[in-house]
N, C-alpha and C positions, 0 to 999 in steps of 0.2 A: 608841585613842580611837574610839568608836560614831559614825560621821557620821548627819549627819540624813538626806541624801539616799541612798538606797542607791544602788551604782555598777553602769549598766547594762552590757548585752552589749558593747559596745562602747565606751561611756565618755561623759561631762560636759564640754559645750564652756559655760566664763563667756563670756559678753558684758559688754562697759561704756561706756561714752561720756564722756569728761570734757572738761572747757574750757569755751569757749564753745559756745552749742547752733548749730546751723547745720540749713538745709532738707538731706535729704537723708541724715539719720540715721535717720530712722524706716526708712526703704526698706533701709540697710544690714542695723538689726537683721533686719528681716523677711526680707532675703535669704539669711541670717545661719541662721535659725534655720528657717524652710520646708527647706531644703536638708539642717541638718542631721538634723531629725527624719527623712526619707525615709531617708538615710545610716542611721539608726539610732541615732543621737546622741540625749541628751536636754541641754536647749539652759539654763542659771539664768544671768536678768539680773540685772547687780548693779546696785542704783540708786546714784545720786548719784557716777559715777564709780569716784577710788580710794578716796572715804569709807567708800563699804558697807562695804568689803573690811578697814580698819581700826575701823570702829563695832559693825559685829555681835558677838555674844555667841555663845561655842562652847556652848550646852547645848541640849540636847535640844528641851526645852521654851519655849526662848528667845524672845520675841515679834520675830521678825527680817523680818519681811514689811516693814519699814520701809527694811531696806537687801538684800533679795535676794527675787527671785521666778522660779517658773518659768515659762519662755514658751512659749507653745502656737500654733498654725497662728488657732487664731479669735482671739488676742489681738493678733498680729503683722499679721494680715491686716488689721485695723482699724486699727492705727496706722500701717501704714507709708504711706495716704492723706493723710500729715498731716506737718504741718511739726514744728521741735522734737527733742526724747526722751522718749520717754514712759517712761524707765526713767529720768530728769533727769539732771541733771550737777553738778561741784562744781569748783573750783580745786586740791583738795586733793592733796598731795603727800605721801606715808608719811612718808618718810626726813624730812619738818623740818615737823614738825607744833608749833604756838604750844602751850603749856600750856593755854592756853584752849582749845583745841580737841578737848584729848585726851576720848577719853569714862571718865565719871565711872569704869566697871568697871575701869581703867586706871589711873587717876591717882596709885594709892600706889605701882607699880611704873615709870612714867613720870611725872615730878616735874621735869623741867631745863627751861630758858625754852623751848627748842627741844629737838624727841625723835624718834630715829626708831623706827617704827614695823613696819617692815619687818618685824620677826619674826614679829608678829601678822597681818598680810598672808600671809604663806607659812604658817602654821599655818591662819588661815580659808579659803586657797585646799584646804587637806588636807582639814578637818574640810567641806567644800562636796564634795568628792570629782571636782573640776575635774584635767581631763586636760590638758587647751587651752583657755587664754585668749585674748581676742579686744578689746583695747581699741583703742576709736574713737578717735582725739583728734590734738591739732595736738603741735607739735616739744615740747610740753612734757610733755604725756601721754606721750607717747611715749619721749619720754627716761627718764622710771621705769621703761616698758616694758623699756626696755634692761637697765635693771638689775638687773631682774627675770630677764631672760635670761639675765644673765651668774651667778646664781643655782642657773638651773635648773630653771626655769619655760617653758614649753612655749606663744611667742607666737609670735601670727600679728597682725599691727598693719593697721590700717585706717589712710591718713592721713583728716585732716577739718582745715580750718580755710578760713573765708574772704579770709582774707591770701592763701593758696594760697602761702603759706612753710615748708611740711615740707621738708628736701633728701631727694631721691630719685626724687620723681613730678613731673611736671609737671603733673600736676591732684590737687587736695586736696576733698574732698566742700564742696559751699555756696560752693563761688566763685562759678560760673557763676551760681546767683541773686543772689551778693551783685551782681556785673558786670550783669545782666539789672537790678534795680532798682536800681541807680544810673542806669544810663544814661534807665531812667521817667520816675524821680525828678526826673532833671537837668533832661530833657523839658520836664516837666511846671512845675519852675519858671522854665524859662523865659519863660512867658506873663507872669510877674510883671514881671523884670528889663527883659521889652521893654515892657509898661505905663509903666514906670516910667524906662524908659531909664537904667538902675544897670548898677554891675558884683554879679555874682553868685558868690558865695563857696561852696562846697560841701566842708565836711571829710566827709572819710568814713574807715573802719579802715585800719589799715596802720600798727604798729608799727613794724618794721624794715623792712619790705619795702614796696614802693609798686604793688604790681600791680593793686590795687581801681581806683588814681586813674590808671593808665597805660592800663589795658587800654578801660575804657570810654572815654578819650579822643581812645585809636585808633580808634573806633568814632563817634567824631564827637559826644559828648557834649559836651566841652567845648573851649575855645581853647588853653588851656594846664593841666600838672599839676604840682602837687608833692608829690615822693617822698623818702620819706627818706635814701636812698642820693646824695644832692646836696642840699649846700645852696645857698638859693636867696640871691639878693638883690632885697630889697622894689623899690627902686630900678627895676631891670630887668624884675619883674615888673607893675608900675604905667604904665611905657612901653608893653611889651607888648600891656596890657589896656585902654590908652589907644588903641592903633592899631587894636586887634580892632574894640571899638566903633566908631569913628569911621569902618571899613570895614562895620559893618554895617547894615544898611538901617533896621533895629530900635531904633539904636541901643542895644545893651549889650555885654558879653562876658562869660565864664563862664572859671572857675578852680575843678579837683577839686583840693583839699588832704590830703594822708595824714594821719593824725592825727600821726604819727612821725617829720615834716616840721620842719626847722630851717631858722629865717632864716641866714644868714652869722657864722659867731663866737659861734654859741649852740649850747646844746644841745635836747634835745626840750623841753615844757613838759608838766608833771605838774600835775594837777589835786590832788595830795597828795604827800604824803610816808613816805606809807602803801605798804609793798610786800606782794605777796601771797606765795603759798609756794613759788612760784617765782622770787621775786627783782622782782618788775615791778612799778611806781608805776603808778598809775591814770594815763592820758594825758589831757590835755582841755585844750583854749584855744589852739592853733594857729590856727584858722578864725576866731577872735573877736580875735586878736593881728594878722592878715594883713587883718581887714576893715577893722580900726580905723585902718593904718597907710594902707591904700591909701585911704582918706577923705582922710583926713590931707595926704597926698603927691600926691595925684588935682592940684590946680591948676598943679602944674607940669606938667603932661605935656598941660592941657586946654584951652589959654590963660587961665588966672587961676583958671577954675571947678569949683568941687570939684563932685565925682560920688560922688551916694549908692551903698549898698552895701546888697544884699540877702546878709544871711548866716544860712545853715542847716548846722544839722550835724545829718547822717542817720542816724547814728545807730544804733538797734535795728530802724529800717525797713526796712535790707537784712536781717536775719536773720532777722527772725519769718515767720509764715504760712507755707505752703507751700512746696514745691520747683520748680523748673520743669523741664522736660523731662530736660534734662542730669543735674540731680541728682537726679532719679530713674533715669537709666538706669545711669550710674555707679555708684553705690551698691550695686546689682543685682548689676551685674559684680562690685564687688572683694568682695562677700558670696560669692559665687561663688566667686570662686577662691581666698579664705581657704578654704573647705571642700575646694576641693584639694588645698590645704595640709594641711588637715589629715588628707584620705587617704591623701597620700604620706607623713603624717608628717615634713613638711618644716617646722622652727620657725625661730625667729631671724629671721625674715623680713618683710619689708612688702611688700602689695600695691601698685602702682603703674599709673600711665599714662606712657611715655615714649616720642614721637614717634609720638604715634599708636596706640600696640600696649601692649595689658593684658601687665604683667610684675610679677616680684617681683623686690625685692632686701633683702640682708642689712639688718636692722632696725638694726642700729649706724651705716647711713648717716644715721641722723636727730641723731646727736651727734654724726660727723664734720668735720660744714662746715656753716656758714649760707647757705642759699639767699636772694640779692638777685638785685637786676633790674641785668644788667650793662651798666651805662652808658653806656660806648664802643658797647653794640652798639644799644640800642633806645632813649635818649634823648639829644634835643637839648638841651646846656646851656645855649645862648647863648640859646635860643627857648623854652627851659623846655618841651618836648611831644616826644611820639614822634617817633622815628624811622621815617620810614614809605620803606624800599629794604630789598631781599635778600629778599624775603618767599620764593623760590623755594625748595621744599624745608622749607619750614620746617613744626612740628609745628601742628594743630589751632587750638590757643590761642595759638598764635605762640611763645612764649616760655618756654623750657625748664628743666628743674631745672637743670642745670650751668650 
């Protein structure tokens, strides 16, 4: 079969980005592709994720600019100033794609409620003339990564998500900003909460893992966090947040909730019943379930008098707009040394930060084990907040993949 791209002296390194968009991508691709052009590499982004890669059309003449472009040094050099992807992203997963999703050029040879698509992903990776691919993306992107590997597909994984829950690395691209604007954010509402002398409720991301609501707490953002990795009791937390205020001068206190946070005897709360193509219910209404209780509960802990509640959920504020220092230099790095990877011809592999030191490890560590925040070592149950002893020795961001 005639590819469209012809395959250079050296070869076609894909980039993609799927999941959630986070600051800190644009800087990868750009690091990504500056590199390898110099190498000799010529660099095709695929938009929308793993969509492109199942959407596009193998002809010739195919109008495909919609799901792949090639990148250049003045195209990269412009976006990687900039938060986001500029190549965008999707949720989509090959292997279990809805019928509704399939594309129309598709649909009489993929027909069942759920379809994998996989085939046509490794025939458009051929017909692209892709040597090495390169996707960006959290435990989920990555996970197809895998399976793609185990195929016989020639990856070098980038981790990214602002949970900072990939297993492997102990830093994930967009934490560090998502931790930098929470902790603003938190900041910034607290002018209200001491106006008002309320307690202040602040959900933020964190599916399974709670390190959005732990790390900024440790940083003195807020009195107490909850993480999903424990559940909590309203009870305990209402005493708590009764003491904080009443020791503070301001009178209020402040409480970071995960989105992926359970009271005692429950499970998370889903804002639907909708799952994506990865298995995952939309989260929502932890922060609005914990405002309304501790209103509720507040007179016992205040002698008689209830205490209003300031509650915000932050939402898409940590991930838009730009990157901050860190996920700009980051990014850099693991662009970097994917193209060492892919000079030594090393695949199957992900980039990493652990303890400090740029490294890679086997990319199957992303479907191994799930990375949480171990609880014995870095939170307080009885006090619902960090654990703040043992710092010595310990990695950058404190708190490690394993």
């Amino acid at each position: 079969m005639a590819r469209e791209i012809n395959r250079p002296v050296k070869g076609v390194i894909g980039i993609l980005t799927g999941g959630g968009d986070v600051p800190g991508l644009n800087p990868a691709i750009r690091a990504v592709t500056i590199r390898a052009i110099k190498e000799g590499y010529r660099v095709i982004g695929i938009r929308r994720g793993w969509a492109g890669l199942v959407e596009m059309v193998r002809e010739k003449d195919a109008p495909n600019h919609e799901y792949y472009t090639e990148l250049t040094e003045e195209v990269v050099n412009k976006a990687g100033r900039t938060g986001g992807t500029f190549l965008h992203t999707s949720r989509t997963r090959p292997s279990s794609i809805p019928a509704v999703n399939v594309p129309a050029h598709l649909r009489d040879k993929y027909n069942q409620k759920v379809n994998d698509l996989t085939e046509e992903v490794l025939k458009n990776l051929e017909f692209l003339g892709i040597n090495y691919l390169i996707p960006i993306g959290g435990d989920d992107t990555l996970s197809y990564a895998v399976q793609l590997h185990k195929l016989g597909v020639k990856i070098i994984a980038i981790p990214k998500t602002m949970d900072n829950d990939v297993p492997g690395t102990d830093y994930c691209i967009g934490f560090s900003t998502c931790v930098t604007r929470t902790i603003s954010l938190t900041h910034s509402l607290r002018t209200t909460a001491g106006s008002h002398e309320r307690f202040l409720v602040i959900e933020v991301f964190g599916r399974y893992a709670g390190y959005t609501a732990l790390l900024p707490a440790m940083a003195g953002a807020a009195d107490r966090c909850l993480i999903p990795e424990y559940k909590f009791n309203i009870e305990r937390l209402c005493e708590l947040m009764s003491e904080d205020r009443a020791n503070n001068p301001s009178h209020y206190s402040v409480v970071l909730v995960s989105e992926g946070a359970a009271f005692e005897g429950e499970d998370m709360i889903f804002e639907s019943e909708e799952a994506d193509m990865y298995g995952h219910k939309k989260l929502g209404g932890i922060g609005d379930r914990v405002s309304s209780m501790l209103k509720e509960i507040s007179p016992k802990y205040n002698h008689g008098r209830r205490i209003n509640v300031i509650n915000q959920k932050l939402g898409y504020l940590v991930r838009c707009g730009d990157p901050d220092a860190m996920d700009s230099l980051v990014p850099m790095a693991y662009g970097n040394l994917a193209l060492d990877l892919v000079l030594e011809n090393r695949t199957g592999r992900m980039v990493c930060l652990r303890n400090g030191e740029y490294d890679h490890v086997p990319l199957d560590v992303v479907t191994s084990y799930k990375k949480r925040i171990d609880v014995d070592k870095y939170y307080d149950r009885d006090r619902l907040r960090p654990v703040y002893k043992n710092f010595y020795k310990k990695p950058f961001m404190i708190l490690t993949a394993d």
